[in-house]
Structures are given as structure tokens and as C-alpha cells.
C-alpha positions as CSV (number, residue, x, y, z in Angstrom):
1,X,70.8,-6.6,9.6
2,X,72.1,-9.7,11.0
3,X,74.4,-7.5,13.2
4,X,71.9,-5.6,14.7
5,X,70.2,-8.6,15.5
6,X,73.4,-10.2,17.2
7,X,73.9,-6.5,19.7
8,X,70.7,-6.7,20.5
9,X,70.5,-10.6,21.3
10,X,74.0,-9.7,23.3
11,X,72.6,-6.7,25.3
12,X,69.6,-8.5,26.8
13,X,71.8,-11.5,27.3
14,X,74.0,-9.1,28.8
15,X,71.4,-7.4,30.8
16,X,69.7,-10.6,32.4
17,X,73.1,-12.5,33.2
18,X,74.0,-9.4,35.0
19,X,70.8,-9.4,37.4
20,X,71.5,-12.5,37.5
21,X,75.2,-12.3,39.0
22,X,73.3,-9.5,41.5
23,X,72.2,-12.5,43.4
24,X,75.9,-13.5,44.2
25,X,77.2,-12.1,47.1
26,X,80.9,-10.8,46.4
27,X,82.1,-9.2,49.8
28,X,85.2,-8.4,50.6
29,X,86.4,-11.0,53.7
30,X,87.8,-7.7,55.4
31,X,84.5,-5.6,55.0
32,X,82.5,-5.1,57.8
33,X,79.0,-3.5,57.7
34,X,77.7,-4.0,54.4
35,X,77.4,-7.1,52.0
36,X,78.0,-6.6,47.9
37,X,76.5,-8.2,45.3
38,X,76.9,-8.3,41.6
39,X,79.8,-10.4,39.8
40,X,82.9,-8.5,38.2
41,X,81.9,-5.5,39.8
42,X,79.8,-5.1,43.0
43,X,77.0,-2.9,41.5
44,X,74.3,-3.7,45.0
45,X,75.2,-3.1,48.5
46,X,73.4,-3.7,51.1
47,X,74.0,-1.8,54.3
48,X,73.9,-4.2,57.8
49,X,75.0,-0.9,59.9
50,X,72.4,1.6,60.1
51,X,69.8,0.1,57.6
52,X,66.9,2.6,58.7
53,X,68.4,4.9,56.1
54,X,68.0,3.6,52.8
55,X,69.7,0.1,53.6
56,X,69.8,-0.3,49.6
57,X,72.5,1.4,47.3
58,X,72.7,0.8,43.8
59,X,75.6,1.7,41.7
60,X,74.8,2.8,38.5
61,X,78.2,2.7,37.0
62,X,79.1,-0.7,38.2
63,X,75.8,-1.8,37.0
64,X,76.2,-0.4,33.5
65,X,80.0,-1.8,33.3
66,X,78.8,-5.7,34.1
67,X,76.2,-5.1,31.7
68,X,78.8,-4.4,29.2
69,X,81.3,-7.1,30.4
70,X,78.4,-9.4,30.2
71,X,77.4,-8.1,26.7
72,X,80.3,-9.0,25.3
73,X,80.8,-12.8,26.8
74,X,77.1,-13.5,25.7
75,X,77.5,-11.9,21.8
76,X,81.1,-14.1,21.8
77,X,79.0,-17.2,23.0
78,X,76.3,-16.3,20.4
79,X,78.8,-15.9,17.8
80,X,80.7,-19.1,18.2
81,X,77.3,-20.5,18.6
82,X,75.6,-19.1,15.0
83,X,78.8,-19.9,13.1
84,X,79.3,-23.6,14.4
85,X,75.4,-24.1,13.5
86,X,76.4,-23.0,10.3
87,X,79.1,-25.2,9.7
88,X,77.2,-28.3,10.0
């Protein structure tokens, strides 16, 4: 059971470190006319050229692959965290 509990810890982790990283603007220096955000993988764009239609694009397969990337740093961190508690 204790696994279960560790996925699911590392998902919403996971999930909430990668809204967070959609705050962080990752543009290319050579793109012009729209501005990325999300941390590996740009997962929001926002267009600055022609925003009167739909200036807001998510990317639902970037989105799902930083929430896995993300998943998996947090349920390391959580690991190494649990077993060095359980050392002492």
C-alpha cells in the first residue's frame, strides 16, 4: 500500500511543480511573435501576433510529459526523503 501512496504523493507533486514551472517563461532568443512557458518542455504559448484569435494555446502533450518529468524528480525526492527519515 505504501507504493500507492508514494505514486500518488509523486503525481500531485508532479502536477503542481509543473503549473508551477508554467509561470517561467522559456522562449527561444530567436522566436518572434509568441512567448513559451512551462520548464523542460514549453507546454503554454502565448501568441503576441494576432492575439484576437485565441491568443492562448495549450499543449496537451507537453503538459502531460512535464507532469511525468516532474513525477518522477518529486517521488525520487520523496523517496530519499522517507528512507533517510527512516534511518534515524
Amino acid at each position: 500500500m505504501a507504493g500507492y501512496k508514494l505514486v500518488l504523493e509523486s503525481v500531485a507533486a508532479g502536477t503542481a511543480l509543473t503549473l508551477l514551472t508554467g509561470l517561467y517563461n522559456s522562449t527561444p532568443g530567436h522566436l518572434l511573435g509568441a512567448v513559451w512557458y512551462g520548464l523542460p518542455l514549453a507546454w503554454v504559448r502565448y501568441l503576441v501576433v494576432g492575439p484576437q484569435y485565441n491568443p492562448w494555446a495549450v499543449d496537451f502533450v507537453g503538459l502531460v510529459a512535464d507532469i511525468c518529468v516532474w513525477a518522477v524528480v518529486a517521488g525520487i525526492v520523496i523517496l530519499l526523503a522517507t528512507r533517510a527519515r527512516k534511518k534515524r
